[in-house]
N, C-alpha and C positions, 0 to 999 in steps of 0.2 A: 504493500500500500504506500508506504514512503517514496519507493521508486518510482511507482505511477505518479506522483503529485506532478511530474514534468510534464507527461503524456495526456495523460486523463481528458482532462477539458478540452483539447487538439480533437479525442480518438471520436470522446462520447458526442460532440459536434457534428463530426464527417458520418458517425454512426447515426443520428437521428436526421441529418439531411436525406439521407438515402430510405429513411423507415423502415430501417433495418430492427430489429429485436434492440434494445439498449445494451442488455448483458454482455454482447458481441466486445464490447469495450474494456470488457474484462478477461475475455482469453486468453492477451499476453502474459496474464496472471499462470495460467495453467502451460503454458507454450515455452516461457520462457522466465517466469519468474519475474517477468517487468525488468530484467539484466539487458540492456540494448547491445552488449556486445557478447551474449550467449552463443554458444557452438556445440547443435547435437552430435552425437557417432556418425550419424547420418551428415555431416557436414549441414544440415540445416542451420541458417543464421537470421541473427536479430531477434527483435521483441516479437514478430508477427511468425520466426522460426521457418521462413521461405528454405529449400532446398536450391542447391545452382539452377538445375531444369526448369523448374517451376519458377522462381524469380524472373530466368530470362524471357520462359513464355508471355510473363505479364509486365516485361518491358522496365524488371530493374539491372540497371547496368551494371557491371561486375569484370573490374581491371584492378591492374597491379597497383593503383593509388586509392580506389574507392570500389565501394560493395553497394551497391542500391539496395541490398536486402537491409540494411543495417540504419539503412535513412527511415528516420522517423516519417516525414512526412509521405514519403514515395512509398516507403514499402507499406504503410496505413491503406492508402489506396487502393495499392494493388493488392491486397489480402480482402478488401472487403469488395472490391470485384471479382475475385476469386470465390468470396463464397458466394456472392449473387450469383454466378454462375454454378454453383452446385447449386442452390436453390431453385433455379429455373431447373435444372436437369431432374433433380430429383424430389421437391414438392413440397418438402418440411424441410424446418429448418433443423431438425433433429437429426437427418439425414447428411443434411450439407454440411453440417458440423463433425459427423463421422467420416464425412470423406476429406474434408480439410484431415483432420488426421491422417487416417490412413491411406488415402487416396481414391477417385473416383470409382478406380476402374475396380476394384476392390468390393466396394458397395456395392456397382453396381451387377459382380460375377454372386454374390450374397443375395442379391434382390432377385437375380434370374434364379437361381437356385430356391427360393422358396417359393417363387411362381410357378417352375416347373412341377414343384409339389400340392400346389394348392395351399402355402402357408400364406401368412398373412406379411401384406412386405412392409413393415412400420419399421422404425429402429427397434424397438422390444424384442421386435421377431426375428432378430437378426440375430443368430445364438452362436454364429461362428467367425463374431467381429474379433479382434486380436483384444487382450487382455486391457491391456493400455486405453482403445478405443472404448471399449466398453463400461470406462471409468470416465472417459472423456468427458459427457454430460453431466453425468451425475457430479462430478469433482464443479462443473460450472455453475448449477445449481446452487449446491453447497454454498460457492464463493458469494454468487449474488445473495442469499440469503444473509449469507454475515455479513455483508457490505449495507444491505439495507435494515437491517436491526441486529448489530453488533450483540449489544445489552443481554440478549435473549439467549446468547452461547459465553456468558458471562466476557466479553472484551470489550475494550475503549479504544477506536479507531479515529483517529485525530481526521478532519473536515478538509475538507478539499475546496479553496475556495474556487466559487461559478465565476470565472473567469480566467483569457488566456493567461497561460507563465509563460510561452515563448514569442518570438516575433521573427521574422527573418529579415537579414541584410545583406547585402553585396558585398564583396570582398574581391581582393586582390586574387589573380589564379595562381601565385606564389607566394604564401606566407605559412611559417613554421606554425606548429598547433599553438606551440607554448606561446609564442608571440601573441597567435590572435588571443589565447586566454589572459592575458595581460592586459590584450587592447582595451578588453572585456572588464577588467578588474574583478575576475572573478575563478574561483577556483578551477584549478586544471579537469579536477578530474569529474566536475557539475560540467565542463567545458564539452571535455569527450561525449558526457551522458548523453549531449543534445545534438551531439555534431559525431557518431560511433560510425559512420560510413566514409570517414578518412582515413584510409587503414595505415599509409604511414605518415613521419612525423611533420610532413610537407601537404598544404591542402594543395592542392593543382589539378587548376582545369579550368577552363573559360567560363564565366561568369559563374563564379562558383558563390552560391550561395549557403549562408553558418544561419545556424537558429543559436538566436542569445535569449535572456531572460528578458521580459518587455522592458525591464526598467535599467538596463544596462546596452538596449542600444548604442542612445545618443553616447555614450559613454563610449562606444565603441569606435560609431564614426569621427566621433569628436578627434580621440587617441591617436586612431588612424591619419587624419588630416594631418595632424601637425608632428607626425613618427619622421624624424631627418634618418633614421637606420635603416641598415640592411630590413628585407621583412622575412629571409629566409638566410639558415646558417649552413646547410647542405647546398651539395651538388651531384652530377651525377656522374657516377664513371662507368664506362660501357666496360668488361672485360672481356677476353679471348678467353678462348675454351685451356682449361685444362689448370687455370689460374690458384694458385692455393690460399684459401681462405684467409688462414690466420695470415700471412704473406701480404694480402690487403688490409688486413685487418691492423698491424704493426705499422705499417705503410700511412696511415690516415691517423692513426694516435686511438684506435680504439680495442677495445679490447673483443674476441670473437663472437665470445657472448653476445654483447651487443651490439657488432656489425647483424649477425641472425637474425637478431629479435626487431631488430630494426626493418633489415630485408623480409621479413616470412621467410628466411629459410630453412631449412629444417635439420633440427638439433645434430643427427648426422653425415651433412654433407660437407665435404672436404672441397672441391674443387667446383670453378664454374663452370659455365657453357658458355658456347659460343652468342658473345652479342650479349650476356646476362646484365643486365641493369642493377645497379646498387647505390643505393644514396653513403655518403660520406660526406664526412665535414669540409664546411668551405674552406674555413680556416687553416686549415691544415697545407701545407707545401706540399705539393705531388713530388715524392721523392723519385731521384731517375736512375737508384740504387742498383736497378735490377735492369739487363739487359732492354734495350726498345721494343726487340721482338717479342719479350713476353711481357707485355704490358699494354693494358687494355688504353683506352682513350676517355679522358675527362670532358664533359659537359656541362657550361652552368646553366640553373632552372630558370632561367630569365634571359 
């Protein structure tokens, strides 16, 4: 409930324009915990828990600098066109809700199967939904129920106030996160919560738009205006294949671990590929220690 306070007023808006069921506004409760930068087994991501496939069918973008699954706003959308369209396909929304889980095609091999038997094709009747699915509603229930009379399951849930917490602004297609959460005067990591679809530490991209808290815009563009600094401390180095990590890693002043964590790369890979993108510090002198040949080429993000 705490983590929703950001989302909430956004979600239950876009949910009641549409007339859609209200409670829809509380699944990333169940989906994701209200955590905007969650990540199932299944690789499913964000608050709304999109999978890659399904993300890109409903037209959230998904590259090496940003995840449309993870954008508050975008991926809101696209999740509640996504159940509209199970609910056009399948009738109830008790349906469309078990297929957002488990998937359409799923239901709808469940629903032929009880037709072909003459059972009844409700969700109830559906006896061989996966365990998960079948706790799906009932756990949203539950939620809605504590949500609207706490008191009655003995807890105290602090008020949400009826009105936006976010707003969006324009931005530079090159500014470090930290920076912009600066610009912002506002903690880093309430920064990330509202902006989780810049996956690393450089926002880029043409006319890249950040959600700040209503009352830290002007604060933002204000900072902005009159910033005489760099707005980004990376750059980019293309390497050649075969390049070794820590090698670069020594090479830029950082240590492996967080060249990694910084690129997505994964905990054990030693060497790059051909053409592989990596952000490192601008600050840094590109050392020329190491033969020509085996050294990839420097890019600034500007």
């Amino acid at each position: 409930m705490d983590r929703s306070k950001l989302y909430l007023y956004y979600i239950v808006e876009q949910v009641q324009k549409r007339g859609m069921p209200t409670e829809i506004a509380l699944l990333p409760m169940i989906e994701s915990a209200y955590v905007p930068t969650a990540v199932s087994r299944r690789k499913a991501s964000g608050i709304w828990q999109f999978i890659p496939g399904t993300g890109k069918k409903y037209g959230l973008e998904q590259d090496w600098w940003y995840d449309g699954r993870r954008d508050v706003i975008e991926a809101t959308q696209a999740a509640l066109d996504y159940l509209q369209t199970l609910y056009n396909e399948f009738g109830t929304w008790e349906l469309a809700l078990a297929a957002y889980n488990c998937g359409e095609k799923k239901v709808a091999r469940l629903l032929a199967y009880n037709k072909a038997r003459g059972l009844p094709q409700d969700y109830q009747s559906l006896k061989k939904l996966p365990r998960e699915t079948r706790n799906y509603i009932p756990k949203l229930i539950a939620i809605k129920n504590i949500v609207n009379d706490p008191k009655a399951f003995g807890l105290k849930l602090d008020e949400i106030p009826n009105e936006p917490y976010f707003t969006t602004v324009s931005a530079p297609s090159h500014i470090d996160v930290k920076v912009a959460a600066r610009l912002a005067d506002m903690p880093l990591d309430e920064f990330v919560s509202l902006n989780p679809a810049h996956i690393r530490p450089v926002i880029r991209g043409d006319s890249a738009t950040l959600l700040l808290p209503v009352d830290k815009a002007d604060t933002f563009n204000e900072n902005l205006e009159n910033r005489d600094k760099p707005l980004t401390s990376w750059q980019i180095y293309r390497a050649v294949r075969g390049e070794w990590l820590y090698k670069i890693a020594q090479r830029f002043g950082m240590t492996l671990e967080r060249l990694k964590k910084v690129n997505g790369i994964l905990p054990r890979s030693r060497v790059t590929s051909a053409g592989q993108i990596l952000l490192v510090p601008a600050d840094i002198e590109f050392s020329m220690r190491s033969s020509r040949k085996s050294l990839g080429s420097l890019h600034p993000l500007y």
